[in-house]
Phi, psi and omega in degrees: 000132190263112164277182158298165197277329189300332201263311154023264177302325207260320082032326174288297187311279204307333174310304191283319203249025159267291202315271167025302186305292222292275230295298162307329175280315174327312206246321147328283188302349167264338155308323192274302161332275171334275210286354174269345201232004187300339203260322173312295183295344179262333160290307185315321171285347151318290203283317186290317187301347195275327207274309172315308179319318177307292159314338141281343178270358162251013179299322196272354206264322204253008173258176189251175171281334170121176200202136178260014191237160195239139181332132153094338172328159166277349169286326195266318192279287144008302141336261182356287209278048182232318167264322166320302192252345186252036207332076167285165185295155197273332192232163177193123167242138207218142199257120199239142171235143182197139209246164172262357180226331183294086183315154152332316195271344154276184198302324199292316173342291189295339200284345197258306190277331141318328186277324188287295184324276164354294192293317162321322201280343213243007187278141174287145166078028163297154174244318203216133186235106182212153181239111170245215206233141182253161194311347166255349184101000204218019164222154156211156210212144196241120180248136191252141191236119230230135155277007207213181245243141146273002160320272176337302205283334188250011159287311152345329177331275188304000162242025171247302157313313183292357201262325187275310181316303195284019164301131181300144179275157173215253190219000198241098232263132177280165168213095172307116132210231217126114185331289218299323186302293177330333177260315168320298205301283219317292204310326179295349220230312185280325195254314191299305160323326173284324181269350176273300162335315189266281185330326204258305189304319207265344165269008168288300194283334156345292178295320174293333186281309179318289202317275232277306190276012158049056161186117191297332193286320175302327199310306187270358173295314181282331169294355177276313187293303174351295191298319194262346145336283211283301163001290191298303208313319203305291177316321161314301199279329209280332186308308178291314155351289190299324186253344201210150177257130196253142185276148163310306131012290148341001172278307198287305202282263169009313171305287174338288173312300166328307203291326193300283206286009162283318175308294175313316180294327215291294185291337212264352206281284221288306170359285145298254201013289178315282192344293177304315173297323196288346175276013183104348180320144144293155199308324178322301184313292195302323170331301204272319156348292181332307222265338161315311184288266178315303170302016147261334187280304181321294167331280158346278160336289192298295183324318189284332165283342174290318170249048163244345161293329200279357200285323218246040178276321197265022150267120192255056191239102179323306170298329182287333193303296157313331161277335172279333172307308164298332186264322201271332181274340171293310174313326183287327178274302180329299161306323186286308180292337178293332197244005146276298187275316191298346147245057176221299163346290181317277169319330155297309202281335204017232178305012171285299198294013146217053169281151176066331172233004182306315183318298174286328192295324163295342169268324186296328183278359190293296190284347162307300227281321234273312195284342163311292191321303203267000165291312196301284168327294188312308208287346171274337151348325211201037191292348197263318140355297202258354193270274175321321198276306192292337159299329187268348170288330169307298209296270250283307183286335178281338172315327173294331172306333191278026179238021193273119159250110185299133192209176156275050183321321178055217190293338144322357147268002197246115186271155202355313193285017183276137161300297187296315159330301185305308161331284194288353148291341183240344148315295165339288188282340175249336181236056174001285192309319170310331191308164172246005188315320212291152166250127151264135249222322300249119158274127178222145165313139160328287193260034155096347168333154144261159190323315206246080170259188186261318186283333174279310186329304191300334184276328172306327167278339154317312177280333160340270181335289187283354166307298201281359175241033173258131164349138185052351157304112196249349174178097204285120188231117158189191166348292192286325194221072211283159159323145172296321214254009160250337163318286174339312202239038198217162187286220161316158345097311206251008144290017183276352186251349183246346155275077230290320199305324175283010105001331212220021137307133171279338188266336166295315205281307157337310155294328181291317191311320208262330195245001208200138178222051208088236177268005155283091131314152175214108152305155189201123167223130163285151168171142236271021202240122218265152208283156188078344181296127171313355185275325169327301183276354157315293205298303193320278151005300182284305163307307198257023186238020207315146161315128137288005160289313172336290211294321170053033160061013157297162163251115166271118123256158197242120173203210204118147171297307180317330199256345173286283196326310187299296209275014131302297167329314179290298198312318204307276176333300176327292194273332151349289184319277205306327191286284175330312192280335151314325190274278204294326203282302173300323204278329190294344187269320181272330143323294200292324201271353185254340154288339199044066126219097178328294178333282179319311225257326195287313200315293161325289158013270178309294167336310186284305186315343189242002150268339179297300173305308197300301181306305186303300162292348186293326181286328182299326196270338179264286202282325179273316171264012177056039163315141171008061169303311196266020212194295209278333195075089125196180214244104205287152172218044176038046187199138151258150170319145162287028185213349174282314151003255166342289177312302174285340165282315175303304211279338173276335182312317196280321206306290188311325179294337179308273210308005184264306189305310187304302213286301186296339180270002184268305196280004171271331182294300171266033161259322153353287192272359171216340169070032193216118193281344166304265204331336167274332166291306201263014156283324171311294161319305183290355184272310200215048171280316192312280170307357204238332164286283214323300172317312168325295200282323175279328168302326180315302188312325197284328196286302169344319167323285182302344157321309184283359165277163176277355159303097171332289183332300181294322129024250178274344172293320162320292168310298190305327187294322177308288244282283181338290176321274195275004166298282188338307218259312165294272181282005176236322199263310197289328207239291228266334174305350194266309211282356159267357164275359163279331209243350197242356186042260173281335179308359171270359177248354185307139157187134191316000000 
């Protein structure tokens, strides 16, 4: 039997406004749990934090600075044999000196890299001290050679340095560095962001939290949670730490959030709350609503950001791992603490978190909400209009994204005032034999032979050979093919296996010594192609796909800092997709299911992808073409890192998704109840255009912040979150999401 269509239709509305019913008697009833159980649930939060404090304060002690190489790599295996067969130092640290005017060769000079030499031999676990001279005359570097990690090596850094100031002084300004220094300066830099971060935010927010809810007990409630968020989260990771290797960098991430997102759920929650007392609720009551309602959005909300962290779990990157490792516990405690303790707060404190000013602060949201509505009424007025204007100010700021260039900055993210920078800069420039510029090679024999027959020789020169003659290649240094200045003064290279005597050359045994290990070689390749470049990863390629007739059933690995950093890169690019289709896949799924709306869900969707673009030229136009370089401090190099992309599309896909759930879940309570979709945007908007500014400008603030630190990195995670937050919050969420549910009318309620 074909019913009508209208009884359909109707059968549906009721369907849709039972559920509704059940989903709210649900979270009513977990509203009613908090306030019977609030004094139980405010100790459980007690002891933990009480429980935490230790362990968060010892958390930066226990993360690495981060690694671009990943376990089991062919870069990583190369590392190993370099100290396993060619028994290099596991570490190296190098003490660099340079006077601006004063040569190496006086007295006060030498007497000054004698005193460093001394002080070198008496440091633990050393192996190896040897010293030169640099290409001006006015430097020089004492390289200390480590049996041990630079993990290891660098909790030592800052009593080493002090070790060295308190050295007799000399005409020669000093620098520690070196990875193990290079990991101390990230973590030290890294911690110092953070606390820069904060310092400059939480008196900010303070004055804004005072501001918009006009009583200190409501004010100081998102900074409590905040605080106690980040505690636990702190504890979490140190935990995590202890087993697995965590980046520093998580740290960064962790601060942000915890403050972004404790702060928004706090106010959107305590917002309704008031809202519901001013109506006459009883405190019980106004909880549970709050908590049917807000406290759902919250939920919502919070999930989607837990998988836009969970994205970046799927990069088989320690670093990238660590920043989604840092983003799901802070999100998780953020969440955990909104939807427990701040209404078991809440319940406690009751009419206190709008005593005494509550009378004006309820007329003023009166008059907020009133003057949305009517901004609002005009602007749908006139939707198609105001639609064409706000695409074409998005398109124009997004435009800078398609020039967007990925790049490797590496240590020029750490600022001038790093020891360790300042050093590996007068290396750089002076000390040539120091690059790290170099492909390294590792040859090993089919069958485990050694390297120095007559017969390996030819074949190893074979490979020489076609190494130096690949494109972009510029030079070859090994077995076969030693430096000019040993080359010069020696017969063939390749009598070496039939001339016992030449062996027992001191620059051949040097040579034997440096390159050859049993059945192992090490090659050094140079070549004219800039580091990080797709022509690189070209060379790379290439190296490592060798003809087999060439390869003769050699075992090739290819490693070197170049080729760890490229095949970071490879890894980066590779491994994307899934993460993004995931990412897109989830949200679209979870949106439609807390909406019934397909419409609705693609539109969010769309929406976050064109705050995103937006936030991305905003960086391009500042950090890649180097707009108001000199105001922010840093130094432009015409690239963003490669993984803030990445990194910032998992952490804004969710950020950016609050204001769409709240705003779209207000404006879903009263399409319910009325069934009328003008008229549900702007009673929706007008509820909460206000808090959804307000939430915005604290977030802004927390983001902002991190502009002002000294990190590049943090930095541009700063802006971009800044650029987004508030684009999002304006021209998208406030302008272009009402006039395109006004332009789609009922179709914003369509579902199959």
């Amino acid at each position: 039997m074909k019913f009508p269509s209208h009884l359909t239709k109707l059968a549906r509305v009721e369907a849709s406004t039972s559920q509704k019913r059940d989903e709210q008697l649900k979270h009513r009833s977990y509203g009613q749990n908090i306030y019977r159980l609030r004094w139980l649930i405010l100790a459980f939060w007690v002891a933990a934090v009480l429980c935490c404090v230790p362990f968060a304060g010892q958390v930066a002690g226990a993360l690495t600075s981060g690694t671009y190489v990943k376990s089991g790599s062919e870069a990583s295996q190369v590392e190993q044999a370099l100290v396993a067969r060619f028994h290099q130092p596991a570490s190296r640290l190098f003490v660099v000196l340079e006077s601006a005017h004063e040569s190496v060769n006086t007295p006060d000079y030498q007497r000054q890299i004698q005193a460093v030499q001394v002080w070198a031999r008496t440091l633990p676990r050393v192996s190896t001290v040897a010293t030169s001279m640099g290409n001006n005359a006015r430097s020089a570097v004492i390289n200390i050679g480590f049996n041990q990690t630079d993990n290891a090596l660098a909790s030592y850094i800052p009593s080493w340095r002090d070790q060295l100031r308190l050295l007799p002084a000399g005409p020669a300004q000093m620098s520690l560095t070196g990875s193990a220094a290079l990991t101390n300066d990230w973590q030290y830099f890294s911690e110092e962001s953070n606390r820069q971060g904060e310092l400059i935010a939480l008196p900010l927010l303070l004055c804004v939290l005072l501001i918009v809810f006009r009583n200190v007990i409501a004010g100081l409630i998102p900074l409590l949670l905040a605080g106690v968020a980040m505690i636990v989260a702190q504890a979490i990771i140190y935990a995590v730490a202890l087993h697995t290797e965590v980046c520093v960098f998580a740290l960064n991430v962790l601060s942000l959030v915890c403050l972004g997102l404790s702060i928004d759920y706090s106010l959107l929650f305590i917002y309704r709350f008031r809202e519901e007392l001013a109506n006459g609720s009883r405190l019980e009551h106004a909880l549970e609503i709050t908590q049917a309602t807000t406290g759902a959005a919250i939920l919502h909300s919070g999930l989607i950001v837990l998988l836009g962290f969970t994205a970046l779990l799927f990069i088989d990157l320690p670093l990238l791992r660590s920043f989604g490792l840092g983003g799901i516990c802070a999100t998780a405690l953020a969440l955990l603490a909104s939807l427990t303790l701040l209404p078991t707060l809440l319940s406690i404190l009751g009419g206190r978190v709008h005593a005494h000013s509550f009378a004006k602060t309820a007329a003023r949201t009166g008059r907020l909400s009133l003057a949305w509505q009517r901004w609002l009424q005009m602007t749908l007025a006139h939707p198609l209009p105001i639609l064409l204007l706000v695409l074409a100010i998005l398109v124009s700021l997004g435009l800078p994204a398609l020039s967007l260039k990925l790049g490797s900055v590496g240590t020029s993210m750490l600022p001038t005032t790093s020891q360790a920078r300042r050093g590996l800069e007068v290396l750089q420039a002076h000390f040539p034999a120091f690059s790290d510029d170099s492909l390294l090679v590792v040859a090993q024999t089919p069958d485990g032979s050694n390297v120095l027959t007559s017969a390996r020789l030819q074949q190893l020169q074979s490979i020489t050979d076609w190494i130096a003659e690949t494109p972009h290649v510029t030079g070859v240094t090994g077995l076969t093919s030693p430096p000019e200045e040993v080359l010069r003064t020696l017969p063939p290279i390749s009598h070496l296996a039939t001339f016992d005597s030449f062996l027992r050359l001191p620059a051949i045994k040097k040579l034997v010594v440096q390159t050859t290990s049993g059945d192992s070689t090490l090659l050094a390749i140079n070549t004219d192609e800039p580091d990080g470049s797709d022509g690189e990863q070209v060379l790379l390629q290439r190296l490592r796909t060798m003809p087999p007739t060439i390869r003769g059933g050699w075992h090739i690995l290819i490693g070197g800092t170049r080729a760890e950093s490229a095949d970071f890169t490879a890894i980066l690019y590779a491994q994307s997709l899934p993460p993004f289709l995931f990412l897109l896949a989830t949200t679209f799924i979870a949106l439609m299911l807390m909406f019934r709306s397909p419409v609705l869900a693609l539109k969010a969707v769309l929406m976050n992808l064109l705050s995103l673009t937006v936030a991305f030229g905003i960086l391009v136009f500042v950090f890649q073409q180097g707009h108001f370089a000199d105001l922010l401090g840093f130094t432009a190099l015409g690239s963003i890192d490669r993984f803030v992309p990445i990194f910032l599309f998992c952490l804004l896909f969710g950020i950016s998704m609050d204001y769409e759930v709240f705003l779209l879940s207000r404006i879903r309570e009263e399409w319910l109840r009325t069934r009328d979709n003008r008229a549900a945007v702007a009673y929706g908007l007008g509820k909460t255009g206000g808090v959804i500014t307000s939430a915005a400008l604290l977030l802004a603030i927390v983001s902002s912040a991190f502009v002002c630190t000294s990190l590049v990195i943090t930095k541009e995670i700063g802006l971009g979150v800044t650029a987004s937050v508030f684009i999002d919050a304006t021209l998208i969420r406030c302008m272009l999401v009402p006039v395109t549910m006004r332009l789609l009318g009922r179709w914003n309620w369509w579902h199959p």
